[in-house]
C-alpha positions as a Markdown table, in Angstrom:
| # | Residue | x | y | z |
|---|---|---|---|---|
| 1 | Unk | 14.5 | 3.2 | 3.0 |
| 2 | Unk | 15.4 | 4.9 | -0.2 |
| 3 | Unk | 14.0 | 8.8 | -0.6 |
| 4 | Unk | 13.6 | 10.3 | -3.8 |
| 5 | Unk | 11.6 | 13.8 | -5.6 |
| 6 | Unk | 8.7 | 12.8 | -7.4 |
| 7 | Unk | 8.2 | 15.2 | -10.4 |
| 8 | Unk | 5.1 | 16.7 | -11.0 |
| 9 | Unk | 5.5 | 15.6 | -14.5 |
| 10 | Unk | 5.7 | 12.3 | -13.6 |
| 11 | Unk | 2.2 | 12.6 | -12.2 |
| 12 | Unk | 0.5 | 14.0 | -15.4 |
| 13 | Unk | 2.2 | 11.8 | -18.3 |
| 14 | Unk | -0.7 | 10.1 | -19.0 |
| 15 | Unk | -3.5 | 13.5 | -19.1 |
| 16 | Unk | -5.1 | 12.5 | -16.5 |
| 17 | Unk | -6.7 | 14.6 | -13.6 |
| 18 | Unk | -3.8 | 15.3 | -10.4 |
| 19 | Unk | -6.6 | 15.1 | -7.7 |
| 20 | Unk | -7.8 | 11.4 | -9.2 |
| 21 | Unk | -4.7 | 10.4 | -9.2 |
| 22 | Unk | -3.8 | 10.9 | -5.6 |
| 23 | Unk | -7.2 | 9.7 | -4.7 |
| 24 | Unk | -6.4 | 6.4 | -6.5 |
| 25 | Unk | -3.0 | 6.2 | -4.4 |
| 26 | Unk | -4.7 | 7.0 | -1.0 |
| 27 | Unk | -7.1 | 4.2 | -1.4 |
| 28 | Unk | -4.9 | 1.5 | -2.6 |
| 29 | Unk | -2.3 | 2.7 | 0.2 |
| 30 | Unk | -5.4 | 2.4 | 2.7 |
| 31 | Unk | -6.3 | -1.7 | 1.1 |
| 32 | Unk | -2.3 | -2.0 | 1.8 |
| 33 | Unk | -3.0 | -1.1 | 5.3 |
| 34 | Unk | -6.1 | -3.1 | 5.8 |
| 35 | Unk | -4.5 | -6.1 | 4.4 |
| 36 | Unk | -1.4 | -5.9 | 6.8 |
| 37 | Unk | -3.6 | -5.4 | 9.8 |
| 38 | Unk | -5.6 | -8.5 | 9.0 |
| 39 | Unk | -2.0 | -10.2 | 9.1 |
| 40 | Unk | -1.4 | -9.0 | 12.5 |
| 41 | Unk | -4.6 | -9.8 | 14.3 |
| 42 | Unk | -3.4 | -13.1 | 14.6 |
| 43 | Unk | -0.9 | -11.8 | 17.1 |
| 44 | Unk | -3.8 | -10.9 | 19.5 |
| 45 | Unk | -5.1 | -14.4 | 20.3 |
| 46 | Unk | -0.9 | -15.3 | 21.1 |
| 47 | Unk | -0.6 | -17.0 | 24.6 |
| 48 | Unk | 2.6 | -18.6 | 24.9 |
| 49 | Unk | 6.3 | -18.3 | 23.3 |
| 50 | Unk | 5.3 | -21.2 | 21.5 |
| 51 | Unk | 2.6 | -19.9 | 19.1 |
| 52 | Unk | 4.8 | -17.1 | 18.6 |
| 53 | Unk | 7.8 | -19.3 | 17.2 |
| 54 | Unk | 4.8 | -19.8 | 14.0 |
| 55 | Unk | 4.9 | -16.1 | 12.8 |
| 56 | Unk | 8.6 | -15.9 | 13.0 |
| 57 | Unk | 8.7 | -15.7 | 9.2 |
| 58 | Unk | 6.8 | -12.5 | 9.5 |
| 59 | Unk | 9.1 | -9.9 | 7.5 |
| 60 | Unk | 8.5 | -6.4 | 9.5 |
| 61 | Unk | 10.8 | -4.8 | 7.1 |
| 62 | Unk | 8.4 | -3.9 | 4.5 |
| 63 | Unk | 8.2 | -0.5 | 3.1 |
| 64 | Unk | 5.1 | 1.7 | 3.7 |
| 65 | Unk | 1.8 | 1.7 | 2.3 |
| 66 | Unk | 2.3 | 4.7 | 0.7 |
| 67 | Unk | 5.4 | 4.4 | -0.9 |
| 68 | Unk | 3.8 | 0.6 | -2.7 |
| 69 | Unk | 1.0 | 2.8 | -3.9 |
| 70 | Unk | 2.7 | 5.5 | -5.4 |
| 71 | Unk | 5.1 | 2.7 | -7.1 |
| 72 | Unk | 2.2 | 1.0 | -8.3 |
| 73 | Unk | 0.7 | 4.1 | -9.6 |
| 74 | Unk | 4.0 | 5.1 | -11.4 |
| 75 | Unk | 4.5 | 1.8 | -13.0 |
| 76 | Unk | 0.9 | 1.7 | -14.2 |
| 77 | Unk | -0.1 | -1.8 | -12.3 |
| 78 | Unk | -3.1 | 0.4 | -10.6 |
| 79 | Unk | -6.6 | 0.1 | -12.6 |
| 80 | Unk | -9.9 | 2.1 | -11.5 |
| 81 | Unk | -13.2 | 2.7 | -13.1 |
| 82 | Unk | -15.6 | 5.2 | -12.3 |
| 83 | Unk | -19.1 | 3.5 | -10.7 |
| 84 | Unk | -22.6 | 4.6 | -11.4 |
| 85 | Unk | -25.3 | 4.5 | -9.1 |
C-alpha cells in the first residue's frame, strides 16, 4: 500500500469549494463500496468447495475505496452537476 501527504493545494487548483470537493470523494468512495459488495454477495449463496473454485479469480488485493476516489478526484476523471428540484 503506498502512503503519501496530500497538499492542501492540491485540493484547491481548480477554485473550487474544499467541502464539495470532499463531498464528491465520499460519494464516489461510497458507489466504490456498493459496487464491491454487490461482487461479494455471490459468496453467500456458496455451498460446496466446488462453486468456490469459480471466484478464484477474485483479486482481494485492491486498494481502498477511498484512496480510488481521491485518485480519481486528483486526476480530474470525477464529473458532478448540481440537481434542481
Amino acid at each position: 500500500m503506498k502512503i503519501s501527504g496530500v497538499s492542501i493545494s492540491s485540493l484547491f487548483s481548480d477554485n473550487e469549494d474544499l467541502y464539495e470537493k470532499i463531498v464528491v470523494a465520499a460519494r464516489r468512495q461510497r458507489q466504490i463500496i456498493e459496487l464491491r459488495s454487490i461482487q461479494l454477495e455471490a459468496f453467500q449463496d456458496i455451498e460446496d468447495t466446488e462453486q468456490l473454485d469459480e471466484f478464484d479469480d477474485i483479486d482481494h488485493n485492491i486498494e481502498k475505496p477511498l484512496i480510488v476516489a481521491m485518485e480519481e478526484l486528483f486526476s480530474n476523471e470525477l464529473d458532478w452537476e448540481y440537481v434542481t428540484e
